[in-house]
N, C-alpha and C positions, 0 to 999 in steps of 0.2 A: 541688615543689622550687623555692627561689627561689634565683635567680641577680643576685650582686653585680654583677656588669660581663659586658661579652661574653665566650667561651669565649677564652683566651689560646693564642698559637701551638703548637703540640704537637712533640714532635722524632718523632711516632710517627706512620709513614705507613702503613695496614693495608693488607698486601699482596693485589694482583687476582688471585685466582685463575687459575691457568694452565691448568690442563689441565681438560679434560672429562669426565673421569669426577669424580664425587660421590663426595668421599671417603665411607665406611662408620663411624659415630662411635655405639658403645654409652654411654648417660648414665647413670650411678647414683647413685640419687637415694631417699631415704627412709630406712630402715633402723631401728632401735628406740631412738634415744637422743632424749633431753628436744626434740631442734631437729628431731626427723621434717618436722614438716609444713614446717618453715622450706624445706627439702631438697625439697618434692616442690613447694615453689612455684617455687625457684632451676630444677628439672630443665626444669620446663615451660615456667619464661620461655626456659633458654637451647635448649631443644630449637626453640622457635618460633623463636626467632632463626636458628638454623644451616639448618632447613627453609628460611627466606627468603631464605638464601644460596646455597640448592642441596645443601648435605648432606643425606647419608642419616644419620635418624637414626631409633634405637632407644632407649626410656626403662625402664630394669629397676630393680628393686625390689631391696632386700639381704635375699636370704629361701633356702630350699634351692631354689628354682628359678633362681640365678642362678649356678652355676657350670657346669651344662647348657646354659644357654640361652646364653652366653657361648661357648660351647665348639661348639656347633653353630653359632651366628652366625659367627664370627671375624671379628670388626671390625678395621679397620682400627687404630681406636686407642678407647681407653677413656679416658674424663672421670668421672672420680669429682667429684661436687657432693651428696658427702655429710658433713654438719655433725654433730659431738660424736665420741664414742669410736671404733668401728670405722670411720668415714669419715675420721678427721682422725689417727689416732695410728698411721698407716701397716698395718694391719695387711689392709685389704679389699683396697690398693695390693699388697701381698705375695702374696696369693692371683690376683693380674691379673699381676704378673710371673710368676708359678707356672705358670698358664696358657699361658704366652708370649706373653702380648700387649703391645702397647705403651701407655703411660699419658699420658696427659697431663696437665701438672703434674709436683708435688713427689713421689720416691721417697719410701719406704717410709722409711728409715732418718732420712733430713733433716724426715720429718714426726713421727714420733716426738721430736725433739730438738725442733720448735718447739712441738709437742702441748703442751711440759712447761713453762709458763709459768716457773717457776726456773731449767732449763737454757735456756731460750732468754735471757730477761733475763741470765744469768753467759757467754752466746757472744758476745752483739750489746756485752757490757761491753766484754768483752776486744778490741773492734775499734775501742773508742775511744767508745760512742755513750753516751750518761747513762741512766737507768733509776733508779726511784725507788730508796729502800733497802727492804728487806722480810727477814722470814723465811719461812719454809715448816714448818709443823707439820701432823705427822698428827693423827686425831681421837684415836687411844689413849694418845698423849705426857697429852693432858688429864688421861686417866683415869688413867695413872699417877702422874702428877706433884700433880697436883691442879689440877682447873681454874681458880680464882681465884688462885694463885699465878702459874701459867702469864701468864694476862691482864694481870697488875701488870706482870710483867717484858714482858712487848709493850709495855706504855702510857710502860713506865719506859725505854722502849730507841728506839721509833718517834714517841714523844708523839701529840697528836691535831691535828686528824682522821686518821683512818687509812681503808686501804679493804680489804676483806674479798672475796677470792674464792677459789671452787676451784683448786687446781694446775691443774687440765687443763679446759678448758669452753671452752663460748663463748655468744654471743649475751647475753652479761651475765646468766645463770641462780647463782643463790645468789650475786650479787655483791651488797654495802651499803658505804655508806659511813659511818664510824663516828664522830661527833665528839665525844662523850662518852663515859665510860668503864663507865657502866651500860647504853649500847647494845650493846657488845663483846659479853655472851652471847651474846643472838639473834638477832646476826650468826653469831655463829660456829656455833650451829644451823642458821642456815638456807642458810649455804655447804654443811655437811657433809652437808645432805640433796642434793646433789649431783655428792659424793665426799669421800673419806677423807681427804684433805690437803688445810690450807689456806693460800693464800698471804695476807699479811700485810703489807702495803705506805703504805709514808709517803703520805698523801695529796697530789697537788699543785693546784695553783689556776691555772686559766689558758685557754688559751683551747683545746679538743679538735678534733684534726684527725683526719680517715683518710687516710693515700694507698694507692691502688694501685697497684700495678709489671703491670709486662708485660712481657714477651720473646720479638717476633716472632722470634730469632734471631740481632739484631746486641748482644745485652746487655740487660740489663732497664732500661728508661726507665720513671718516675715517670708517672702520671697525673695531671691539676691536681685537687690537697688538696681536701678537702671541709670545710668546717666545720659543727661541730655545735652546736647551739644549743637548748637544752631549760630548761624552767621546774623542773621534777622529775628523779629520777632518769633517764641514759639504758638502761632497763632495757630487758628481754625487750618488755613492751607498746610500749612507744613506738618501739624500733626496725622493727618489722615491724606498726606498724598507722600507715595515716597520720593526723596530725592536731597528735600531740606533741611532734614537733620539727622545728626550722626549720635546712631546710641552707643552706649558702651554698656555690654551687659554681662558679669558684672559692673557694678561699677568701678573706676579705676579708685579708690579708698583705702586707706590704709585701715588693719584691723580692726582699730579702737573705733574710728570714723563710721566703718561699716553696722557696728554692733550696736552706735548711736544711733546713726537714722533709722538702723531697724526698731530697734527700743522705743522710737517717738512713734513711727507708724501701729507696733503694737498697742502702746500706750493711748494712743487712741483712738485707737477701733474700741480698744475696751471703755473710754471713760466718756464715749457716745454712744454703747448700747448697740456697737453693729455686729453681726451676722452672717458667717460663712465668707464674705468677701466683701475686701473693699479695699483700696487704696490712695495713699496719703501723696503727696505734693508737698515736698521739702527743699528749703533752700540751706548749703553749708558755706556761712561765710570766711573770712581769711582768717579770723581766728579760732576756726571749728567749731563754729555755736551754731546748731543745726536748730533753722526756723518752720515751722509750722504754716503752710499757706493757706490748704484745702483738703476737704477728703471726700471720694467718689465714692457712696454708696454702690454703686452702679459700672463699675470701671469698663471701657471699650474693651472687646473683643474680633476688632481686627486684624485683614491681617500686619498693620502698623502700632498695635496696640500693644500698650506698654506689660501690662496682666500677663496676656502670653508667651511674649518677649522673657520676661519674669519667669516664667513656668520650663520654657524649655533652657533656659541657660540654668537653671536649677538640674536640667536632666529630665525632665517629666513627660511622658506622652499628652497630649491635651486631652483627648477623649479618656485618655484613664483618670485624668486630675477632675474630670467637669463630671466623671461619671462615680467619681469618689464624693464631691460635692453631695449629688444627689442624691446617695446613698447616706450620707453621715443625717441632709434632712431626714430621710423618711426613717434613720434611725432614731433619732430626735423626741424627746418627749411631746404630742401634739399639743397647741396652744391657743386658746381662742382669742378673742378680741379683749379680754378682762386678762389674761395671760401675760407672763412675759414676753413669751413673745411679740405681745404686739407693740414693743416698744421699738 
């Protein structure tokens, strides 16, 4: 990681554990989509961390041994740190409320609505924040329509560069960047080997931030931006191996800059309904109009990962910030499935 200037003051003070008993925290981690191993790197940094804190923790697999072994544990609170399909589109969180246990993080309902890279970009619109323009086509509209028809009216509606991903994904799997109009096939092939719909979005130029949010409790505060810095795509390789790209953390922003991308990332965590963490995917173009791309319910905790990155140029211990987390849940009013929380 290289760092522009010192860590900048933080409004986020990670709370000291009060009491003595070690909270009881199951982690679930793995599971069968494209970002497994991403998932079982995230489980094991954050498990070491929360051990160094003093928590009790447990690291379970998503397999038929885990609704047993959940059920006979009865943890205190559940941390799903599972990336792609059934970790992030609320539905592993559904079967943990089912249980009656408590989650930590985003409910079931609010992670399905940002899972959907379309409805989340048409929620975080409606609250005011910018987001490129795009559309969303399934892979059989092609087939029916004709696929080089289809293509013209994208080129002829979004012009170029364009960028190419699945509706629902992450870690940048089947995403390209399109700048000519003979690229557009095997883009669009190598999104749909990823999933069935693809979004279709105006390219922007500028400078790529992440923030992540956090909510011990008193509202979710911004983490200091991270900036992303890559010669090549910032794909699958380069995000989780080191070498390919150079962060700045903070970011290098001027005040006003910084206070904005933080404001978009706060802005919508709240106006999707998410929950103790999560993290936005911001682009700032040349005339500082900061764009909206994505947001990870679910954000990597690697040791390449951007959350962390976040946490300690803030200054923060990790095991004190993850074991503040835990604590802010189980101080938390409990929620069922008709609850708010299960949004």
């Amino acid at each position: 990681m290289t760092s522009s200037s010192a860590p900048a003051p933080s409004a986020l003070t990670p709370l000291v554990p009060g009491s003595s008993a070690a909270p009881r925290v199951a982690l679930l981690a793995g599971g069968l989509s494209h970002e497994r191993d991403v998932s079982i790197r995230s489980g094991r940094r954050v498990a070491e961390a929360l051990r160094s804190a003093g928590v009790e923790v447990s690291l379970h697999d998503v397999d038929a041994d885990l609704v047993p072994a959940l059920t006979e544990l009865a943890p205190d609170l559940v941390w799903p740190l599972l990336h792609g399909a059934s970790g992030e589109d609320g539905s592993v969180r559904d079967v943990v409320q089912l249980l009656g246990l408590r989650l930590l993080g985003t409910g079931p309902r609010a992670s399905r609505v940002a899972w959907s890279k379309p409805i989340a970009k048409t929620v975080v619109s409606r609250a005011g924040i910018v987001t490129p323009e795009f559309v969303t086509l399934p892979q059989s509209l092609f087939r029916e329509l004709g696929a080089g028809r289809v293509l013209d009216a994208i080129v002829g509606r979004l012009g170029l560069p364009v960028v190419v991903k699945p509706s629902r994904g992450g870690s940048a799997l089947g995403v390209s960047v399109v700048r000519s109009a003979d690229e557009l096939p095997r883009a669009m092939v190598e999104c749909f080997a990823y999933g069935g719909t693809a979004l279709i979005e105006r390219a922007v130029d500028g400078v790529e931030v992440a923030v992540s949010v956090v909510d011990l409790g008193d509202g979710p505060v911004a983490l200091p931006p991270i900036e992303i810095v890559t010669d090549g795509p910032y794909d699958y390789d380069a995000r989780y191996n080191p070498g390919r790209v150079e962060y700045f953390a903070p970011a290098r922003l001027a005040p006003e800059t910084r206070a904005a991308v933080e404001d978009v990332a706060i802005t919508a965590h709240r106006a999707l309904g998410l929950a103790r963490l999560s993290r936005a995917d911001l682009i700032i173009d040349e005339d500082g109009v900061v764009h909206f791309l994505e947001v990870n319910v679910t954000p990597g905790m690697t040791e390449t990962s951007l959350l962390p990155q976040a946490a300690e140029a803030a200054g923060h211990n990790l095991g004190a910030l993850y074991r503040a987390l835990v604590e802010a849940s189980l101080a938390a009013e409990p929620t069922g499935l008709a609850g708010v929380g299960a949004l």
